[in-house]
FIFIKOL-33176 format. One record per residue (C-alpha): residue number from 1; x, y, z; residue in one letter. Coordinates in nm, 3 decimals, m for minus. Last residue first. Example, Ala and Ser with C-alpha at 12.3 -4.5 7.8 and 13.67 -1.06 7.14 Angstrom:
BEGIN
resi, xx, yy, zz, resn
2, 1.367, m0.106, 0.714, S
1, 1.230, m0.450, 0.780, A
This chain:
BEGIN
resi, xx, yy, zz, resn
504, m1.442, 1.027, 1.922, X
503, m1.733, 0.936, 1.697, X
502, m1.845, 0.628, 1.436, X
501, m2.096, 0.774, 1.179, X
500, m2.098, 0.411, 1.008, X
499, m1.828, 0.243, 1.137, X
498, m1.502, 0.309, 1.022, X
497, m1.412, 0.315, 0.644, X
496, m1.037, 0.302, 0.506, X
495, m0.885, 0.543, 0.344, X
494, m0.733, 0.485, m0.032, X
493, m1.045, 0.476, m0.253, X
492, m1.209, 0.803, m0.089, X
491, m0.895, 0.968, m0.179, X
490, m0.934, 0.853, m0.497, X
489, m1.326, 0.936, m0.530, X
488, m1.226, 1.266, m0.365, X
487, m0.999, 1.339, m0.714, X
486, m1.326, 1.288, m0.903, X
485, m1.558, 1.555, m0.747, X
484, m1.231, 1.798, m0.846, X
483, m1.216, 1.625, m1.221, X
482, m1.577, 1.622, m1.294, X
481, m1.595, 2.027, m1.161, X
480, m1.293, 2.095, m1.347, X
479, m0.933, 2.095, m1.274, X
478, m0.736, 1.717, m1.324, X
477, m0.743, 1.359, m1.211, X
476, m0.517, 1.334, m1.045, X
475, m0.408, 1.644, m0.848, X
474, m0.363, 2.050, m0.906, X
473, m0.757, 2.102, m0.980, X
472, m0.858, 1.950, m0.604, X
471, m0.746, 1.621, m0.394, X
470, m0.512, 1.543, m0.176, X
469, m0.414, 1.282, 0.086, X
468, m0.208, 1.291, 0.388, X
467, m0.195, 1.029, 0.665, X
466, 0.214, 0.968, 0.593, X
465, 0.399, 1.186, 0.431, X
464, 0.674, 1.164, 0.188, X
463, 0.424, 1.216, m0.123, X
462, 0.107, 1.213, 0.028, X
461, m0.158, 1.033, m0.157, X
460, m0.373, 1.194, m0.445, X
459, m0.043, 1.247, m0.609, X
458, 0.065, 1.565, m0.753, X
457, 0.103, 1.488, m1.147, X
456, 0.355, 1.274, m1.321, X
455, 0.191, 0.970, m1.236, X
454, m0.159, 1.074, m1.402, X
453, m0.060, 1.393, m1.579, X
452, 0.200, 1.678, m1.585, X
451, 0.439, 1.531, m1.804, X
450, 0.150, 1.490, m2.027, X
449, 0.023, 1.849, m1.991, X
448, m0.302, 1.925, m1.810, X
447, m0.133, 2.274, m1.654, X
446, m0.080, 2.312, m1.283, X
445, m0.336, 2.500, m1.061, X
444, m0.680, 2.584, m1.248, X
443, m0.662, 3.007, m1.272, X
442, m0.293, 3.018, m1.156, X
441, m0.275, 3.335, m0.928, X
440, 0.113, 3.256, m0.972, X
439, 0.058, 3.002, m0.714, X
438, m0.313, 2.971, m0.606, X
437, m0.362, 3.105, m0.271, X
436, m0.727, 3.118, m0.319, X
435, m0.802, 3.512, m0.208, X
434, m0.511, 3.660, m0.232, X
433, m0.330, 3.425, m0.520, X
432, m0.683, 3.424, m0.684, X
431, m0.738, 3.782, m0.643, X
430, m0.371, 3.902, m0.790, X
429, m0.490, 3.675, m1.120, X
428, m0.741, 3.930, m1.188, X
427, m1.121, 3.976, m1.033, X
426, m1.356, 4.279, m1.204, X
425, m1.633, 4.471, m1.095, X
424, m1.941, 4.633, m1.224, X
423, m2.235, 4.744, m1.100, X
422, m2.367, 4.882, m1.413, X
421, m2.379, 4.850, m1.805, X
420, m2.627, 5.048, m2.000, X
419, m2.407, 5.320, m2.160, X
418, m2.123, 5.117, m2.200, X
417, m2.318, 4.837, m2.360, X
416, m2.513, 4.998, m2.643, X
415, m2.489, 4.701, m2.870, X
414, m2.413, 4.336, m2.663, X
413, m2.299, 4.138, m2.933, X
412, m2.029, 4.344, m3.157, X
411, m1.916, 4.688, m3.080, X
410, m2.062, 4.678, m2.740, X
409, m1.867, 4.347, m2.663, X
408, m1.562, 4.492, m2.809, X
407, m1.577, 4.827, m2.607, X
406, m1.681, 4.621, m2.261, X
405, m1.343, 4.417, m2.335, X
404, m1.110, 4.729, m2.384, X
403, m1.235, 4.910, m2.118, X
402, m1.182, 4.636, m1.880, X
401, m0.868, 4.560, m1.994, X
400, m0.737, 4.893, m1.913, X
399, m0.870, 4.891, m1.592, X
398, m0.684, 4.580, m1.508, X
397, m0.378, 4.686, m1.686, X
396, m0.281, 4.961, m1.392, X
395, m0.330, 4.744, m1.086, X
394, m0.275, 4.439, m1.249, X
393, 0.086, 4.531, m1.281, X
392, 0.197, 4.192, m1.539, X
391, 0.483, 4.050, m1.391, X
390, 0.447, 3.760, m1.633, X
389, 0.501, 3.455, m1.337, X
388, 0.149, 3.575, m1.244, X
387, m0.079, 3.443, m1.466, X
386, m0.120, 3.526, m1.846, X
385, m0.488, 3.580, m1.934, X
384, m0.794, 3.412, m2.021, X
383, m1.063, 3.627, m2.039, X
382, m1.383, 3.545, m1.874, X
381, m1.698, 3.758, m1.895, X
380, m1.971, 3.768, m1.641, X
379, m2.347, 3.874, m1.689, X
378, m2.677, 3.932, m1.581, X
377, m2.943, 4.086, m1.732, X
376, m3.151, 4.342, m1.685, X
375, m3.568, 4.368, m1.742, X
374, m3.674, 4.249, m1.408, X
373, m3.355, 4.293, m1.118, X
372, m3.072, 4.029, m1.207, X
371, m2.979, 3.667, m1.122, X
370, m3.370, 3.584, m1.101, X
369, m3.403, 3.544, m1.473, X
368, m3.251, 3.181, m1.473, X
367, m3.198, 3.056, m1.787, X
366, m3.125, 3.404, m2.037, X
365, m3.053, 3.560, m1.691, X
364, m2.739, 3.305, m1.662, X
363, m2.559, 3.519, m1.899, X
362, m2.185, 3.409, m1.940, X
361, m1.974, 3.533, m2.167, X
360, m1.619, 3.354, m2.235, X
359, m1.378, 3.567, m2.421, X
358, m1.091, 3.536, m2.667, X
357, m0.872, 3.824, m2.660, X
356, m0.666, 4.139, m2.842, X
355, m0.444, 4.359, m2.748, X
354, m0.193, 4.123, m2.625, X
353, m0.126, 4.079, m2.234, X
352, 0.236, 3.869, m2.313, X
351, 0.330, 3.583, m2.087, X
350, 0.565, 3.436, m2.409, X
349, 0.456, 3.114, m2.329, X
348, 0.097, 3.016, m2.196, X
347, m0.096, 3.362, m2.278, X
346, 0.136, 3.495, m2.556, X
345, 0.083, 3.109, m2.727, X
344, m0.264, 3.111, m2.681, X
343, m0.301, 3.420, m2.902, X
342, m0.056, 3.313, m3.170, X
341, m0.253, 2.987, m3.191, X
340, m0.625, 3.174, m3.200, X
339, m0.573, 3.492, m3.333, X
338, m0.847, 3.730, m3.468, X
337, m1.096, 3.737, m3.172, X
336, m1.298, 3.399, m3.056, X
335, m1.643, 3.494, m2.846, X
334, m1.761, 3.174, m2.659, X
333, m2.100, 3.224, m2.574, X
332, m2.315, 3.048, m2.261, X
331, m2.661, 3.138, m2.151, X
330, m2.763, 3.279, m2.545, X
329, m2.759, 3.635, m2.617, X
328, m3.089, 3.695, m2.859, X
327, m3.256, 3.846, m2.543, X
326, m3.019, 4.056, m2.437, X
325, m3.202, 4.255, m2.182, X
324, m3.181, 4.644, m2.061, X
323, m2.999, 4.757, m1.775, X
322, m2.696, 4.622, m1.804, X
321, m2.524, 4.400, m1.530, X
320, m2.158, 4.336, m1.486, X
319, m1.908, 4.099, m1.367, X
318, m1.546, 4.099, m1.487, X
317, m1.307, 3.815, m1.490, X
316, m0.901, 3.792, m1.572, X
315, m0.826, 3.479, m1.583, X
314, m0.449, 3.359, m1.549, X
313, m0.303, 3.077, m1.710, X
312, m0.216, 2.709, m1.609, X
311, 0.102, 2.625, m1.432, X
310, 0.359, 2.462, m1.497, X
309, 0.555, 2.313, m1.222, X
308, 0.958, 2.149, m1.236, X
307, 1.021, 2.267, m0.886, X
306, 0.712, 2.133, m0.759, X
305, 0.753, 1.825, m0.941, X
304, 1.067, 1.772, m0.842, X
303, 1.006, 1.871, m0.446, X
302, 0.694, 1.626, m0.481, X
301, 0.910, 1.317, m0.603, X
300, 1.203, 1.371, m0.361, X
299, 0.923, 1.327, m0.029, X
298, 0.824, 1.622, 0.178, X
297, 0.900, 1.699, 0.537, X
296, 1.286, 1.802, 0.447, X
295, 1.104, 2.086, 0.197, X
294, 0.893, 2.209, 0.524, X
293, 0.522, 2.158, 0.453, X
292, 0.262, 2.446, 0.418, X
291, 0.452, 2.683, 0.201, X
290, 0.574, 2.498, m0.102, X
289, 0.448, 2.140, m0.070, X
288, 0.062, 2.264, m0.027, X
287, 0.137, 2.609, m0.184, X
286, 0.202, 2.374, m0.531, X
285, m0.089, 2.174, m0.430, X
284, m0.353, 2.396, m0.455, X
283, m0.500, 2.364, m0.132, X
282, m0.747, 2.092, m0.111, X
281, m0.569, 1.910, 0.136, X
280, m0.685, 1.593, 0.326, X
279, m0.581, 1.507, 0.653, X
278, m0.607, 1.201, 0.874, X
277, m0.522, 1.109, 1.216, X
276, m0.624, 1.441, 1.315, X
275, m0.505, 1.748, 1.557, X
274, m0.625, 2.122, 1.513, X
273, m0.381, 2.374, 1.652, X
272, m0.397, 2.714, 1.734, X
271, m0.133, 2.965, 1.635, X
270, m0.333, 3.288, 1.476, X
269, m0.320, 3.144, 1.185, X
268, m0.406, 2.803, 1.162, X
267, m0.120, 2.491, 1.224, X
266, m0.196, 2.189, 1.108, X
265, m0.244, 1.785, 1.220, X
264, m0.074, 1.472, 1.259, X
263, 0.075, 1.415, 0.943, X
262, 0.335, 1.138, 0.967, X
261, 0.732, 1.161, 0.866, X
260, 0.833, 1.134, 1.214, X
259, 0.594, 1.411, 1.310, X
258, 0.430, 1.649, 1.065, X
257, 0.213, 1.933, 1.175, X
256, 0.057, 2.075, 0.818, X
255, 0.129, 2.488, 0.840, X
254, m0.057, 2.795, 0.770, X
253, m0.449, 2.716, 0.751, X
252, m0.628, 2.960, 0.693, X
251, m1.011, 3.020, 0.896, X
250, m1.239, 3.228, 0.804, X
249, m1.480, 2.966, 0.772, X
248, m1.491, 2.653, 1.006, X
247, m1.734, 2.350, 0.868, X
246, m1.793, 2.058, 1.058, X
245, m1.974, 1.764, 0.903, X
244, m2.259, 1.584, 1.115, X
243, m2.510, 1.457, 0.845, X
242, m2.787, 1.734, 0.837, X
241, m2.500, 2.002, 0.820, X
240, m2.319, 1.841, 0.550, X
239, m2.582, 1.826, 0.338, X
238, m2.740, 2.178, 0.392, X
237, m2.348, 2.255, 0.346, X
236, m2.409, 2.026, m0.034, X
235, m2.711, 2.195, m0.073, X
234, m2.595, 2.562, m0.030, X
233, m2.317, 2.483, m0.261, X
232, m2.498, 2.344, m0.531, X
231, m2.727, 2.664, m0.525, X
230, m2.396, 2.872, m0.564, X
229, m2.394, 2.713, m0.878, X
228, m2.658, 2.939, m1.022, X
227, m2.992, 2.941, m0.893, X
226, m3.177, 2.713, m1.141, X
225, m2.840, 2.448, m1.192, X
224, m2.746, 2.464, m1.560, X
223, m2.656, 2.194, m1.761, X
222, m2.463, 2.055, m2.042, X
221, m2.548, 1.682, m2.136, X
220, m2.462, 1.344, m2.025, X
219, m2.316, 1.111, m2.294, X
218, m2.290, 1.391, m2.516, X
217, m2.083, 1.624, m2.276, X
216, m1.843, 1.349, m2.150, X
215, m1.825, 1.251, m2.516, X
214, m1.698, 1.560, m2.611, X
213, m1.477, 1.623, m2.258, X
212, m1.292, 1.275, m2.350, X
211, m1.069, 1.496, m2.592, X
210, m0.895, 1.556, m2.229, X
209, m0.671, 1.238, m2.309, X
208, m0.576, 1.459, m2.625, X
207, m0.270, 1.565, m2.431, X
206, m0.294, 1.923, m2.364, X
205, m0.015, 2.207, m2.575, X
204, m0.176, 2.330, m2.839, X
203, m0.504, 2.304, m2.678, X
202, m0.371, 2.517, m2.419, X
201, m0.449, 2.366, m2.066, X
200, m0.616, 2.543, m1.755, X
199, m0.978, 2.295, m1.724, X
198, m1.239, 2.496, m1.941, X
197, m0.923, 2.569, m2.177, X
196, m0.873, 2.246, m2.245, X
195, m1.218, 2.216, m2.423, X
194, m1.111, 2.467, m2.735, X
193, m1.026, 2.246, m2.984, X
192, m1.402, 2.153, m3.105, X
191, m1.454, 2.528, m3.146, X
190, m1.128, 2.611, m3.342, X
189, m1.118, 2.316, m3.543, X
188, m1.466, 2.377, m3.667, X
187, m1.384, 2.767, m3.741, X
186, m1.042, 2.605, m3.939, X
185, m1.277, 2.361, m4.176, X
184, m1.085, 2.004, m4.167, X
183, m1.233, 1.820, m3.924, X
182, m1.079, 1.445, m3.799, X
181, m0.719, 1.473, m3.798, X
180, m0.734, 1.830, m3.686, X
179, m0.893, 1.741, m3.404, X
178, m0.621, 1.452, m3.269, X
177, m0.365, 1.732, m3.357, X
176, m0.527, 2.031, m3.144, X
175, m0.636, 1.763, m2.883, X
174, m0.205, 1.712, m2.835, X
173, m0.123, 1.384, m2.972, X
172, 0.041, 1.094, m2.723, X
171, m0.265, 1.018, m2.641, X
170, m0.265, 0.804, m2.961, X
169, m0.564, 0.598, m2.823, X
168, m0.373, 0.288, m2.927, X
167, m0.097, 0.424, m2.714, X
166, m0.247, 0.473, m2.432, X
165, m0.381, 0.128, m2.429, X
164, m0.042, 0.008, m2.448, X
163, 0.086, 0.257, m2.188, X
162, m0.181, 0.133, m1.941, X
161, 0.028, m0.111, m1.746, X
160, 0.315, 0.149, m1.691, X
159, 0.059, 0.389, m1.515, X
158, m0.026, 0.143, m1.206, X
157, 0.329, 0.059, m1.215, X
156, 0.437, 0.379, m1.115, X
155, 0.232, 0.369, m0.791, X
154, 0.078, 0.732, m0.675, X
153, m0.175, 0.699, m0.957, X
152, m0.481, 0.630, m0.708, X
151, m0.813, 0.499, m0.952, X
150, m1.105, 0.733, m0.972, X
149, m1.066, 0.892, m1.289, X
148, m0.950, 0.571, m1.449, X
147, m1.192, 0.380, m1.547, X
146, m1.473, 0.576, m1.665, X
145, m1.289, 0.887, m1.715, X
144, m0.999, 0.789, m1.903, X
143, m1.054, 0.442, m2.028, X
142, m1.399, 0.461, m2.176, X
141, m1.396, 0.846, m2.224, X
140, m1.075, 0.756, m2.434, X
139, m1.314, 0.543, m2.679, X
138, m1.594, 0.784, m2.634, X
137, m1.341, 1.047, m2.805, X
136, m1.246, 0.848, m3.075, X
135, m1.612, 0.803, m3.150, X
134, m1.707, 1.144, m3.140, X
133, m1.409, 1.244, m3.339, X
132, m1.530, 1.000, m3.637, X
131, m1.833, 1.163, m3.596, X
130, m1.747, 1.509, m3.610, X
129, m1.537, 1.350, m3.930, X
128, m1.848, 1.267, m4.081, X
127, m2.023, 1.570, m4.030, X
126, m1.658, 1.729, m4.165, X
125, m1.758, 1.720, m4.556, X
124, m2.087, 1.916, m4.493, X
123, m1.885, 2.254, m4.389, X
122, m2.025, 2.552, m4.219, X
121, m2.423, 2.462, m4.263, X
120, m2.294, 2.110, m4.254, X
119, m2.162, 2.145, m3.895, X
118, m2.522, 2.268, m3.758, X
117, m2.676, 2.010, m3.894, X
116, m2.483, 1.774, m3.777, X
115, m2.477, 1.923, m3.414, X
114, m2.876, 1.900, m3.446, X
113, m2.876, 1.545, m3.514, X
112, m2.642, 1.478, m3.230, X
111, m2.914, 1.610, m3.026, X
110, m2.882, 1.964, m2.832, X
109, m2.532, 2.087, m2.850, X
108, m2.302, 2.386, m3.013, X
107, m2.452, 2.643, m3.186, X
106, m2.179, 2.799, m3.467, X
105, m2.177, 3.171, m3.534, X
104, m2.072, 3.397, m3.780, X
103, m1.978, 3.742, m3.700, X
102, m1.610, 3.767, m3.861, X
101, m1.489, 3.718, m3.546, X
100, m1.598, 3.424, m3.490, X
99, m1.874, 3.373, m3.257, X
98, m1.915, 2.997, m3.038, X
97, m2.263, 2.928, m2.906, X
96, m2.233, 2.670, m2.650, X
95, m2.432, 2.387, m2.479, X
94, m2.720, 2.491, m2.721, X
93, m2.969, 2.483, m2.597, X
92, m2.928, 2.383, m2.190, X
91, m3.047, 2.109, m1.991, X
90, m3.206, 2.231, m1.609, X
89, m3.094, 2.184, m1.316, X
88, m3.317, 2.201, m0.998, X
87, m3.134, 2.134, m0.676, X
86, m3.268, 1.955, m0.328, X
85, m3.484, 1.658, m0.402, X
84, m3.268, 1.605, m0.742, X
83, m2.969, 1.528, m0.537, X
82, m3.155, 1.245, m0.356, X
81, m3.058, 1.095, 0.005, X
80, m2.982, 0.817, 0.140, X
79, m2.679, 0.949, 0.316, X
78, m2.417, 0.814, 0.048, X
77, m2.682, 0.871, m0.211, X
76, m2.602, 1.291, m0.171, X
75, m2.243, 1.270, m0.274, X
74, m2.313, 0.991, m0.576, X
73, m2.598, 1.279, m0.698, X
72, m2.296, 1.489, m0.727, X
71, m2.110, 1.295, m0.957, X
70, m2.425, 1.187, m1.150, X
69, m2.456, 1.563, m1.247, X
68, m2.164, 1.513, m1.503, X
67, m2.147, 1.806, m1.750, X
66, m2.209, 2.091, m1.505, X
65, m2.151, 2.446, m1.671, X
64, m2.075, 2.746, m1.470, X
63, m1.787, 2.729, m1.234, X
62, m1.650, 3.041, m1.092, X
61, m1.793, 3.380, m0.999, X
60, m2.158, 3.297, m0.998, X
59, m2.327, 3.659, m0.991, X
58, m2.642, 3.788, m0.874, X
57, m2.666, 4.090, m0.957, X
56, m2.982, 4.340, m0.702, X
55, m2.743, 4.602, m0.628, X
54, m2.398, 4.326, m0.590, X
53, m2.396, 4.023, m0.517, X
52, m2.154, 3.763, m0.540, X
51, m2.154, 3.422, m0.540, X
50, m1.840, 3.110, m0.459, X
49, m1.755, 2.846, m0.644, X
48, m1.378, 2.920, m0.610, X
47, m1.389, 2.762, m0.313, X
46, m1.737, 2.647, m0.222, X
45, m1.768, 2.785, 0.140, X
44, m1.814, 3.118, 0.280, X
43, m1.593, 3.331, 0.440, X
42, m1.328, 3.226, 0.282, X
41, m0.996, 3.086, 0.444, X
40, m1.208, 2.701, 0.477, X
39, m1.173, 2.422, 0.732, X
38, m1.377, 2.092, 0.740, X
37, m1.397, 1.954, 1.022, X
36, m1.490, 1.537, 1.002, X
35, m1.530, 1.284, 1.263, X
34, m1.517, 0.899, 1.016, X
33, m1.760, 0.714, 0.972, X
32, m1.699, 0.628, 0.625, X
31, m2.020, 0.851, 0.516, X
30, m1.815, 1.129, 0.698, X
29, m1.512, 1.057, 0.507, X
28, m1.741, 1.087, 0.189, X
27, m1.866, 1.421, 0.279, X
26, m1.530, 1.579, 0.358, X
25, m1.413, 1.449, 0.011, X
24, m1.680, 1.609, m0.148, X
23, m1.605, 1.936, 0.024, X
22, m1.305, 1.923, m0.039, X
21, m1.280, 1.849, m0.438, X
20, m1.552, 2.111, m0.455, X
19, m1.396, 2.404, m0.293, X
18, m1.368, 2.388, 0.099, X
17, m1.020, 2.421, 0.150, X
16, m0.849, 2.196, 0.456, X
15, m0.998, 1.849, 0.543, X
14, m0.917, 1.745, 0.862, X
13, m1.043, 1.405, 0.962, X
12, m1.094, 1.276, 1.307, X
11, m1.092, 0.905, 1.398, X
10, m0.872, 0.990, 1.721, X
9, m0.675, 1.277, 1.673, X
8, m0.805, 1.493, 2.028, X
7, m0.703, 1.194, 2.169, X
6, m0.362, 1.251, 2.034, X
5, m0.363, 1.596, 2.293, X
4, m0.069, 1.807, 2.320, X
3, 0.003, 1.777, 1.901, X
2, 0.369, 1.870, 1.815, X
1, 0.598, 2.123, 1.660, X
């Protein structure tokens, strides 16, 4: 399969799957100079980012919480522009309120004197070992994020010179281990545990490199944008727009067009071809290498890994209003049932739907009443579940989920709820293999394990294939909206610039 027309090629950049990691990566090849269509399935952009409505709900069905606005301001300085000009966010108090089951509750955020405070109402003796975590954690913030999030891991060497430093940090631990060496109360270890589930890991499992999520959070707060996430995404097409970007919606990509080992453009549906002297995916890479590229296309390393994946769990995710407010609710809870290890291990290793669930409510309305008709509310509820490789009939548990979910919340936070809920609906790992093409309807692509991580995950570069970069969840440096904006800083890194809004 070739490309008719190389002039066609010439300084143009295809950028396929417009969540996050693409769209910042179309934006930053455009500030290179370079032609730039960007080319999305939905029919909308953002990815997984994307908003539904539904009688008068406003719902943001994927990320929630932005930890590191600078990342997006970056996007909007390449053009001379301001983030803050075009979206509102706002700090949030607490960051988190985690419930146990037994009722308490622990507010997470505000100033470190406040998360002290809160800690010695549960247990005094661990204020100093929240600290001593702190610390730890700014010390692998230092080297993960700061200088490392945005460096290319495609070269070998580039990990073997950090193993020392690696090792001082004891990334070897799992964040369950590196927290447990610092807090000793088990509702403490549970909540300060819990981060690798916001990006696919089980804490169990996730090298403690992630612990750099605590200081991330400190160093720059938890926010909400006024108008959900989807008003990120409006600004960042309003961005693209202004500044000469293509976008094409509704359109899937099938195949990459690879000639004598270089990518020269894809394949869409339908049979016509787009040509470029650049791609960059932002397909989850395991359908990248899997279904996109021939086997004999791709290099040894990327057939290993792909054959050796793990992937992340499931989510299953229902949306609902109520008709009355939940004022005492705050914007973000994390509700923890019974089990925590023996939950987490059904989910990531036996693939087992238990009976019971941890849950992650969302109610933007207690920030941003505007996401539901005046006096309703707004809500969604995550519950991380096994993904696909179970075999789980979605069709039949689905509902059965549902019911069970709505019944807990009623019995415990949100009184009254199944006589005051409405226009409902729910997503399950089916919908993000449909809709995403996310293997096993994987909820954040491969899992944050060590093997799994820097080197060892899907390179930001090609493997086997020239003009082909990658970015998104399943690459360096990981899922997440830091980790997505991230991965286009190393693709950024490894193309070189034209001149400034150069054309065909």
């Amino acid at each position: 399969m070739t490309v008719s027309d190389p002039r066609a090629a010439r300084n143009h950049a295809l950028v396929l799957g417009a969540g996050y990691g693409g769209i910042a990566s179309a934006l930053r090849l455009r500030a290179k100079g370079y032609r730039v269509t960007l080319v999305e399935r939905c029919a909308e952009i953002g990815g997984r980012a994307q908003v539904f409505e539904r009688d008068g709900f406003r719902h943001d069905a994927g990320p929630t919480v932005i930890t590191a606005p600078f990342l997006f301001e970056e996007l909007f300085t390449l053009f001379g522009e301001r983030f803050s000009d075009h979206v509102n966010l706002v700090p949030l108090k607490p960051w988190y309120r985690f419930r146990f089951h037994d009722g308490t509750t622990f507010d997470y955020g505000g100033t470190l004197e406040e998360t002290l405070a809160e800690i010695g109402r549960i247990e005094p003796r661990d204020k100093e070992g929240y600290l001593a975590l702190l610390d730890h954690s700014k010390r692998i913030y230092d080297i993960g994020f700061t200088r490392l999030s945005a460096t290319p891991f495609h070269r070998f060497s580039t990990m073997l010179r950090l193993v020392p430093e690696l090792l001082r940090l004891r990334n070897h631990e799992t964040v369950w281990q590196m927290v447990c060496r610092h807090l000793s109360n088990p509702k403490l270890r549970q909540a300060f545990s819990i981060q690798p589930l916001l990006v696919g890991g089980n804490p169990f499992d996730t090298t403690s490199i992630y612990s750099l999520i605590h200081y991330l959070e400190r160093a720059h707060g938890v926010h909400f944008a006024m108008g959900g996430t989807g008003a990120i995404t409006h600004a960042l097409a309003a961005l693209m727009d202004r500044h000469g970007v293509t976008t094409r919606t509704s359109a899937t990509v099938e195949r990459i067009i690879v000639e004598k080992g270089e990518a020269k453009g894809v394949l869409l549906a339908g049979g016509e071809r787009l040509a470029a002297d650049i791609i960059v995916s932002n397909a989850d890479p395991s359908h990248l290498y899997g279904k996109m590229i021939r086997p004999a296309e791709s290099g040894l390393s990327a057939r290993m890994k792909l054959a050796g994946a793990r992937h992340s769990m499931g989510l299953f995710v229902l949306y609902f209003g109520t008709t009355r407010n939940y004022p005492d609710v705050a914007h973000h809870t994390i509700w923890l049932g019974p089990r925590y290890r023996e939950l987490l291990k059904d989910i990531f290793d036996r693939k087992l739907l238990a009976e019971d669930f941890s849950l992650y409510l969302h109610r933007p309305t207690a920030t941003d009443p505007s996401f539901a008709p005046a006096g309703c509310d707004s809500f969604y509820v995550l519950c991380p579940v096994p993904n696909l490789q179970s075999g789980i009939n979605w069709e039949r548990e689905g509902p059965r989920l549902r019911d069970r979910i709505v019944k807990a919340l009623g019995d415990t936070m949100l009184p009254g709820l199944s006589s005051v809920i409405t226009a409902e609906f729910f997503r399950t790992p089916s919908d993000f293999q449909n809709d995403y093409l996310s293997v096993h309807g994987a909820g954040f692509s491969i899992a944050p394990i060590f093997r799994q991580s820097a080197w060892f995950r899907f390179h930001n570069k090609g493997e086997g294939i020239r003009n082909l970069y990658l970015s998104g969840a399943g690459t360096h440096p990981g899922a997440g909206l830091p980790g997505v904006l991230c991965s286009a800083k190393v693709v950024d890194s490894m193309i070189p610039a034209l001149d400034p809004y150069a054309t065909a």
